[in-house]
C-alpha positions as a Markdown table, in Angstrom:
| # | Residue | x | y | z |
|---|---|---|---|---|
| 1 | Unk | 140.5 | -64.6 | 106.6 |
| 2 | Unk | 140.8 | -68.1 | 106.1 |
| 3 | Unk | 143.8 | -69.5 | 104.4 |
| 4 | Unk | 142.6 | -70.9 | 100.8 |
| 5 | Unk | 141.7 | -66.6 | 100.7 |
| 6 | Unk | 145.1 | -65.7 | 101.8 |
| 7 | Unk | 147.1 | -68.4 | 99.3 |
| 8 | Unk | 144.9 | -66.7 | 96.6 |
| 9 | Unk | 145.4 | -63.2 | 97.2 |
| 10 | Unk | 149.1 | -63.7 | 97.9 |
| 11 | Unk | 149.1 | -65.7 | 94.0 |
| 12 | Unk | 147.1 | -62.6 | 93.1 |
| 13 | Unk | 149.9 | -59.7 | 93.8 |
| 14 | Unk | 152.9 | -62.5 | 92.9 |
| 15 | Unk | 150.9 | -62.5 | 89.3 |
| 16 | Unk | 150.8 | -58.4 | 89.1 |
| 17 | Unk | 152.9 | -56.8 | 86.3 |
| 18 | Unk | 155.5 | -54.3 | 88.2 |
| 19 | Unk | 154.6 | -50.7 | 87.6 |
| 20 | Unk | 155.6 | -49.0 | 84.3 |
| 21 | Unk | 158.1 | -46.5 | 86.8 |
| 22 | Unk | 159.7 | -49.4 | 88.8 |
| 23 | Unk | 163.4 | -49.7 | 88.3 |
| 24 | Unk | 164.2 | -52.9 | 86.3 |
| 25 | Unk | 167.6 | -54.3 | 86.4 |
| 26 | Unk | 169.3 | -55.1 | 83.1 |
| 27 | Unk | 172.3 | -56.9 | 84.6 |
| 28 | Unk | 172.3 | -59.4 | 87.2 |
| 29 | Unk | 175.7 | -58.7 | 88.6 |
| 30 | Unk | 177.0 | -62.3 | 88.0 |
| 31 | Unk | 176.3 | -63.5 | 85.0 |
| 32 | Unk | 176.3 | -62.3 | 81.0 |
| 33 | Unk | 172.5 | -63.0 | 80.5 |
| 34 | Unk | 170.6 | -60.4 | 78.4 |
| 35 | Unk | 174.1 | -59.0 | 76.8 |
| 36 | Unk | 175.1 | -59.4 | 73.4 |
| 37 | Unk | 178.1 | -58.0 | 71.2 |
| 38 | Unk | 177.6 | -56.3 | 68.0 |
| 39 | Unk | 177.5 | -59.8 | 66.3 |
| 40 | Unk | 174.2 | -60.9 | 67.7 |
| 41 | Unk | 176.2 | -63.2 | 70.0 |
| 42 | Unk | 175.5 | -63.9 | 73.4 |
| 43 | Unk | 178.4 | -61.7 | 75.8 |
| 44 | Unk | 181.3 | -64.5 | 77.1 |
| 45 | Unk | 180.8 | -64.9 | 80.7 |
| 46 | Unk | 185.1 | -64.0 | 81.4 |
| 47 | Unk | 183.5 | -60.1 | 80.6 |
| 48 | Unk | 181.6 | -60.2 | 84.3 |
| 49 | Unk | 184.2 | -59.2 | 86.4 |
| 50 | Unk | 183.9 | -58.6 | 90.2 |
| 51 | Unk | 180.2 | -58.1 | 89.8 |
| 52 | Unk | 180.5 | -55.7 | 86.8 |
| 53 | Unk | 180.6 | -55.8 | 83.0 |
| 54 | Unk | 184.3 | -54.8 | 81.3 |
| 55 | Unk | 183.6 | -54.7 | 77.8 |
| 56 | Unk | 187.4 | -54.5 | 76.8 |
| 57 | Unk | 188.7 | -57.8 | 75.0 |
| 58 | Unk | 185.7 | -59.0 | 73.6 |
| 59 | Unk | 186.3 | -57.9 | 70.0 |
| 60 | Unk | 183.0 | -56.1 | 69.5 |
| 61 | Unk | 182.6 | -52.2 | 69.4 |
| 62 | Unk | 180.2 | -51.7 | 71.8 |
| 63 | Unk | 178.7 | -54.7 | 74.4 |
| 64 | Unk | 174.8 | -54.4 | 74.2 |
| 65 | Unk | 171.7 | -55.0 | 75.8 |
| 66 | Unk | 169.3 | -57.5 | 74.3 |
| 67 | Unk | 166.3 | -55.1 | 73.6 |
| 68 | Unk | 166.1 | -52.0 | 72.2 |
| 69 | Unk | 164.4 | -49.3 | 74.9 |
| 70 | Unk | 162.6 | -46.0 | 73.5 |
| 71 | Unk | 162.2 | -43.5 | 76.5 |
| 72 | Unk | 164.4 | -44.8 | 79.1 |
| 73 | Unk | 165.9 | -43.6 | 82.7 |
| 74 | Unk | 169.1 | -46.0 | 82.4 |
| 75 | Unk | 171.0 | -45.7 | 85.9 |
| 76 | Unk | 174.8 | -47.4 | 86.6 |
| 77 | Unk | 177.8 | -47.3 | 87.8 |
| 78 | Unk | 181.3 | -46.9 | 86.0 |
| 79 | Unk | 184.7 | -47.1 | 87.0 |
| 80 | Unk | 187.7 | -46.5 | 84.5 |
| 81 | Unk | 191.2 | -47.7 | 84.2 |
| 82 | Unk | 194.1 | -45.2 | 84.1 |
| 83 | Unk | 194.0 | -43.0 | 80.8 |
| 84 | Unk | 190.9 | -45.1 | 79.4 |
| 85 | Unk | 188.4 | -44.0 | 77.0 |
| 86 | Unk | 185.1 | -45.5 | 76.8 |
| 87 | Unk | 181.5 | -44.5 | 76.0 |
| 88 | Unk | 177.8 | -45.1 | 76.6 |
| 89 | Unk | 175.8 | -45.6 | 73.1 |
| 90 | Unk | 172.0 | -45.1 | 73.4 |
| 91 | Unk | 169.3 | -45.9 | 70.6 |
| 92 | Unk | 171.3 | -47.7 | 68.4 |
| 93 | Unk | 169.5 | -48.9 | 65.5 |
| 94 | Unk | 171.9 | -51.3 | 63.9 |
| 95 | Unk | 174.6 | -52.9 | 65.8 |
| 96 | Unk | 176.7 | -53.0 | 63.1 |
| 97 | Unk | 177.2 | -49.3 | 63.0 |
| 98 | Unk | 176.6 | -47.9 | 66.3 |
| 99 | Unk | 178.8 | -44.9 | 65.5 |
| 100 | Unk | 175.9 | -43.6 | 62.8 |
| 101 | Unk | 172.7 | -45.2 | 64.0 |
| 102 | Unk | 173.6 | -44.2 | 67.9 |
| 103 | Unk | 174.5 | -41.2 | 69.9 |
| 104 | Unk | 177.8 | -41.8 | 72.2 |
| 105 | Unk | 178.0 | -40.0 | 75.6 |
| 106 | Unk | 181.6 | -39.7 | 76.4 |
| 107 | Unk | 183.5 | -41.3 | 79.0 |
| 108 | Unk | 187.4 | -40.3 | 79.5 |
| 109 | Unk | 189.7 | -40.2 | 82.0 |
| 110 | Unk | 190.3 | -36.4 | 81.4 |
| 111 | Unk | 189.4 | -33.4 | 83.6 |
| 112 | Unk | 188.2 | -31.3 | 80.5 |
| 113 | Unk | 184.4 | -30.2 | 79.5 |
| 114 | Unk | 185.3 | -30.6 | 75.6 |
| 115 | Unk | 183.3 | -31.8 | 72.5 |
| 116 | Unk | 185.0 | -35.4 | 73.7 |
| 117 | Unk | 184.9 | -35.3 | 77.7 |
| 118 | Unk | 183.6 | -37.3 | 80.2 |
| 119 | Unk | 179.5 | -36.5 | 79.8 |
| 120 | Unk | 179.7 | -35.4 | 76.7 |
| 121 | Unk | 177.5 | -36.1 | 73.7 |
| 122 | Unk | 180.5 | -37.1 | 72.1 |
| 123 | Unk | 181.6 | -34.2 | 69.3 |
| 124 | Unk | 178.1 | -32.5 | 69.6 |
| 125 | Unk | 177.6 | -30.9 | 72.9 |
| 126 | Unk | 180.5 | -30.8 | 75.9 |
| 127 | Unk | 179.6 | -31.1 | 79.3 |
| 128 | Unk | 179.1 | -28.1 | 81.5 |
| 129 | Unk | 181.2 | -29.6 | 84.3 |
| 130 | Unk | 183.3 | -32.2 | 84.4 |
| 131 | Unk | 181.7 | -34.3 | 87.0 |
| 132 | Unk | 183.8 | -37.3 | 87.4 |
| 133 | Unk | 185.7 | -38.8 | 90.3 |
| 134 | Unk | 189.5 | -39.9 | 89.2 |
| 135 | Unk | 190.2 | -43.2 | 87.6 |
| 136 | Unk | 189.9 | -46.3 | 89.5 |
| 137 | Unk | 186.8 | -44.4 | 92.0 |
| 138 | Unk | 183.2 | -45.5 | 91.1 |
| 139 | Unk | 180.9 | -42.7 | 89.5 |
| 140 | Unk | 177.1 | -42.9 | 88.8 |
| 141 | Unk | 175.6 | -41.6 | 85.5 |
| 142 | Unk | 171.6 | -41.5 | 84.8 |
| 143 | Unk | 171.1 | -40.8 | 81.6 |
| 144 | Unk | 167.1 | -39.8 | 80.9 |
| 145 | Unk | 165.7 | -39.9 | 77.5 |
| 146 | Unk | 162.2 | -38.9 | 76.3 |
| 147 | Unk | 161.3 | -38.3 | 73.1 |
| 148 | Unk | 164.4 | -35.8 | 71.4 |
| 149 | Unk | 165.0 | -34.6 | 75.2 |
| 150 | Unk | 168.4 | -36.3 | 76.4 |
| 151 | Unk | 169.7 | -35.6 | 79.7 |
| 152 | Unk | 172.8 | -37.3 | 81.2 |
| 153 | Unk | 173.5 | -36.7 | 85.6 |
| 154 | Unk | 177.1 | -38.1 | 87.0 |
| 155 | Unk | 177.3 | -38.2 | 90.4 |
| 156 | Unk | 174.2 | -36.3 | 91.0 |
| 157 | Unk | 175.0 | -33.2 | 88.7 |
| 158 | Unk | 173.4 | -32.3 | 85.3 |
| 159 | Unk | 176.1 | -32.3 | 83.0 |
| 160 | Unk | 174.7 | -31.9 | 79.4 |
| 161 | Unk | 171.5 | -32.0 | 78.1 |
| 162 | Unk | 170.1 | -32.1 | 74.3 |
| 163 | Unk | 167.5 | -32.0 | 72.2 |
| 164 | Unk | 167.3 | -33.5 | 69.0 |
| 165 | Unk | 164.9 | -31.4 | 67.2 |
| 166 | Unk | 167.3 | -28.7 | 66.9 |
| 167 | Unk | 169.5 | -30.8 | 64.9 |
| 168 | Unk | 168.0 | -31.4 | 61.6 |
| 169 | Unk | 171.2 | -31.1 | 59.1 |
| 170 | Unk | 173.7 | -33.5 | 58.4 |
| 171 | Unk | 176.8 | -32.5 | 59.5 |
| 172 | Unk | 175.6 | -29.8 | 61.6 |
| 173 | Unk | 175.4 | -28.6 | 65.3 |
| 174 | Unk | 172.3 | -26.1 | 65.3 |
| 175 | Unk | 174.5 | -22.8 | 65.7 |
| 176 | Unk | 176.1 | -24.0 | 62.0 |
| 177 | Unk | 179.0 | -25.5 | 63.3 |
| 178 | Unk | 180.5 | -28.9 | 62.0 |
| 179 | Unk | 181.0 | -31.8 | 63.6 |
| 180 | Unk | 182.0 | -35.6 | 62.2 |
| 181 | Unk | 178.7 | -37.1 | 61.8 |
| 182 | Unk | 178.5 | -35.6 | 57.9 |
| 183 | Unk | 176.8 | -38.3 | 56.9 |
| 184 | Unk | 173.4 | -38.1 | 59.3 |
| 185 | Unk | 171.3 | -35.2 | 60.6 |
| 186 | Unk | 171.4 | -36.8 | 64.5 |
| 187 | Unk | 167.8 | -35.2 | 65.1 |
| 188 | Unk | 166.4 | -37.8 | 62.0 |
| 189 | Unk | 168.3 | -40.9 | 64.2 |
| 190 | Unk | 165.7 | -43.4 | 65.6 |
| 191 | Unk | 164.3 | -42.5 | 68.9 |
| 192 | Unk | 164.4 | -46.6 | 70.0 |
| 193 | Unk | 167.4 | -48.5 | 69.7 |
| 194 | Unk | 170.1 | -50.3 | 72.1 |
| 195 | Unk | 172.1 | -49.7 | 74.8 |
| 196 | Unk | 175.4 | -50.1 | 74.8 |
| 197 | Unk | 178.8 | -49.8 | 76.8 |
| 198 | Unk | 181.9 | -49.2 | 74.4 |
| 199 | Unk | 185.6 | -51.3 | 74.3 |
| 200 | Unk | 188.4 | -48.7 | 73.3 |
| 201 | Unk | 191.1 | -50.2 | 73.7 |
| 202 | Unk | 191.5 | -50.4 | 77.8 |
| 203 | Unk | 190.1 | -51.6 | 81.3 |
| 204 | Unk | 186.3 | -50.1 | 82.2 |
| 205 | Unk | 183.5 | -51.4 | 84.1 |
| 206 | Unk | 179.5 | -51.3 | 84.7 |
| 207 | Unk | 177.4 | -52.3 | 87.6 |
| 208 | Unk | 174.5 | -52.1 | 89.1 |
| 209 | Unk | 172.6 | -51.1 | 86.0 |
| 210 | Unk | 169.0 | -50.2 | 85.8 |
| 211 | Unk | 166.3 | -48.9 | 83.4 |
| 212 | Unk | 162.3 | -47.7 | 84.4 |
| 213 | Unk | 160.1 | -45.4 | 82.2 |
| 214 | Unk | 160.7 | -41.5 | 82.5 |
């Protein structure tokens, strides 16, 4: 094969969009690009800390990815700080209130498989195991969402799962039971909407984070 064939082959496959299931990384390790607070503005780069993003101290609810993703497989890492609370906000529609227009997966440094524990979808379903490593120690979480199916994995265990289509009334888990979101029936939310990593009031940190097609 002569080279002019080669050069153009090789421009060829450079050219080629990735495929649809190829992990595509939202965070660059070492700098703020593609994050935004709740504001619209672009994430100070003193957030990125030891390759990670710590969104405590920034002054915005939640720190956010740029684009809003539909059906997602989002895959990180996490660490917290002694007695944090944090949490993981998917489909957010408006950043402005991600507490109504999102659902929160629940990260604590707690033992517990509550309404609010770690892998929880935060005050609708608890975990079925409590699958974190101690405070300080690096977990994983994969969190797959596809259409109302919503399944979150730490450390390479299924801890709760969902599906929205069950939850049609404001106010209301599907066995009739209350829980705070009186104001929205969380199976009408938007199946697209942001991602987001939550400051409340203490130390936490994300790497490493990815999302591809499910």
């Amino acid at each position: 094969m002569t080279l002019p064939r080669i050069a153009l082959l090789a421009a060829a496959f450079a050219a080629a969009p990735a495929f649809a299931d190829d992990a595509k990384p939202l965070f660059d390790g070492s700098s703020p690009a593609g994050w935004i607070l709740t504001d619209g503005k672009p994430l100070p780069e003193k957030f990125i800390q030891d390759g990670a993003i710590n969104p405590h101290g920034t002054g915005s609810y939640i720190v956010s990815y740029k684009e809003k993703l539909g059906d997602f497989v989002v895959d990180f890492d996490y660490k917290l700080s002694k007695g944090c609370n944090s949490g993981v906000f998917i489909r957010v529609n408006d950043l402005k209130d991600p507490v109504y227009t999102g659902i929160e997966i629940a990260l604590d440094d707690t033992k517990g498989t509550g309404m609010h524990d770690t892998g929880a979808f935060y005050d609708l379903v608890p975990p079925k195991v409590n699958a974190q490593k101690p405070a300080g120690e690096w977990n994983h979480m994969t969190i797959t969402a596809k259409g109302a199916h919503i399944k979150v994995e730490i450390n390479g265990k299924e801890v709760s799962t969902i599906n929205l289509d069950e939850w049609n009334e404001p106010g209301k888990r599907p066995d009739g039971s209350n829980h705070k979101f009186e104001k929205v029936a969380i199976g009408k939310l938007d199946r697209e909407g942001y991602l987001g990593f939550q400051d409340h009031g203490q130390d936490c940190w994300y790497k490493n984070i990815t999302f591809k097609k499910p």
